[in-house]
C-alpha positions as CSV (number, residue, x, y, z in Angstrom):
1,X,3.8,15.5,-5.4
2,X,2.3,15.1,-1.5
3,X,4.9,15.6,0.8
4,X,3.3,13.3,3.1
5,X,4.3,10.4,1.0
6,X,7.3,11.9,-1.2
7,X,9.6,11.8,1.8
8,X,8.2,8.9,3.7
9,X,9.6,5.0,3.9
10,X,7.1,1.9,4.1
11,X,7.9,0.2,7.3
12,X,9.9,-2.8,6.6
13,X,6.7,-6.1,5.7
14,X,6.9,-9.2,7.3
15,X,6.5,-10.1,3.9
16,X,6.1,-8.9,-0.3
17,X,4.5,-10.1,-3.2
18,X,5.1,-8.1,-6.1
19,X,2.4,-7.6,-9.6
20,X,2.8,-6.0,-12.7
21,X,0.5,-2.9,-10.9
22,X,1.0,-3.0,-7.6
23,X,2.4,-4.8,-5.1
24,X,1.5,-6.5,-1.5
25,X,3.1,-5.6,1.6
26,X,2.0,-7.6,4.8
27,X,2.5,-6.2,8.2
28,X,2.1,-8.0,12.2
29,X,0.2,-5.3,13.5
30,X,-3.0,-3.5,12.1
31,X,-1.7,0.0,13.3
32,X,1.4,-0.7,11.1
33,X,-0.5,-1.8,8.5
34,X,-3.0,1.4,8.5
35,X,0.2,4.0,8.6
36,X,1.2,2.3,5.3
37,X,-2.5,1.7,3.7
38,X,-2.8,5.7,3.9
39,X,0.3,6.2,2.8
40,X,-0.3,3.9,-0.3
41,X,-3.5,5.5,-0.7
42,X,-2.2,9.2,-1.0
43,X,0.1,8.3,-3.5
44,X,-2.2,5.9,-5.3
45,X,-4.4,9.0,-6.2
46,X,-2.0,11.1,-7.0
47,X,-0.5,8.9,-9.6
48,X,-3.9,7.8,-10.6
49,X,-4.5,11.7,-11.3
50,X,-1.0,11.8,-13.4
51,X,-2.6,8.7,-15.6
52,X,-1.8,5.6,-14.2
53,X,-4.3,2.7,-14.5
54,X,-4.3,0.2,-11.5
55,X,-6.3,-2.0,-12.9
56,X,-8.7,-3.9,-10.6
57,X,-6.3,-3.3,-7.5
58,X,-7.3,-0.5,-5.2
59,X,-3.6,1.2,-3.2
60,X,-4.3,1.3,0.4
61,X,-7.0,-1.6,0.2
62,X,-6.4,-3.2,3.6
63,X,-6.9,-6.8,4.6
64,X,-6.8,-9.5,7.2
65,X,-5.3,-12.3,6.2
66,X,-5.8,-15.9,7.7
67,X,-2.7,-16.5,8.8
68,X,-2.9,-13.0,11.1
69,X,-1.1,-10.7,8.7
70,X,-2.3,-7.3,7.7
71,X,-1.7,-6.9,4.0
72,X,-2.0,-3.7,2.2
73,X,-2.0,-2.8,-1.8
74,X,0.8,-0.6,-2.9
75,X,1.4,1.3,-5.8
């Protein structure tokens, strides 16, 4: 299991949404939000390599939201 990951917290989000895959986690700042799209993105591949399917969802996809939010996919 990465270390990088295994013993890290996701900074509190601004705000959550929750799916049956993966969840959403929007941040105020894009620096914030990158820490916790690589983050998501390490562990992402290394549960994708133990078998999990994610579906069409992509961890550590980033995004810009309208309303000024950063929103990133977590596993």
């Amino acid at each position: 299991m990465p270390a990088k990951w295994y013993h890290a917290t996701y900074p509190k989000p601004v705000r959550t949404e929750y799916g049956c895959k993966v969840s959403w986690y929007s941040y105020r700042t894009r620096d914030e939000a990158q820490f916790v799209a690589e983050l998501a993105h390490e562990q992402g591949q290394w549960l994708e390599d133990a078998g999990f399917d994610f579906g069409y969802m992509t961890p550590g996809e980033l995004k810009q939201e309208d309303n000024g939010l950063w929103t990133v996919v977590i596993p």
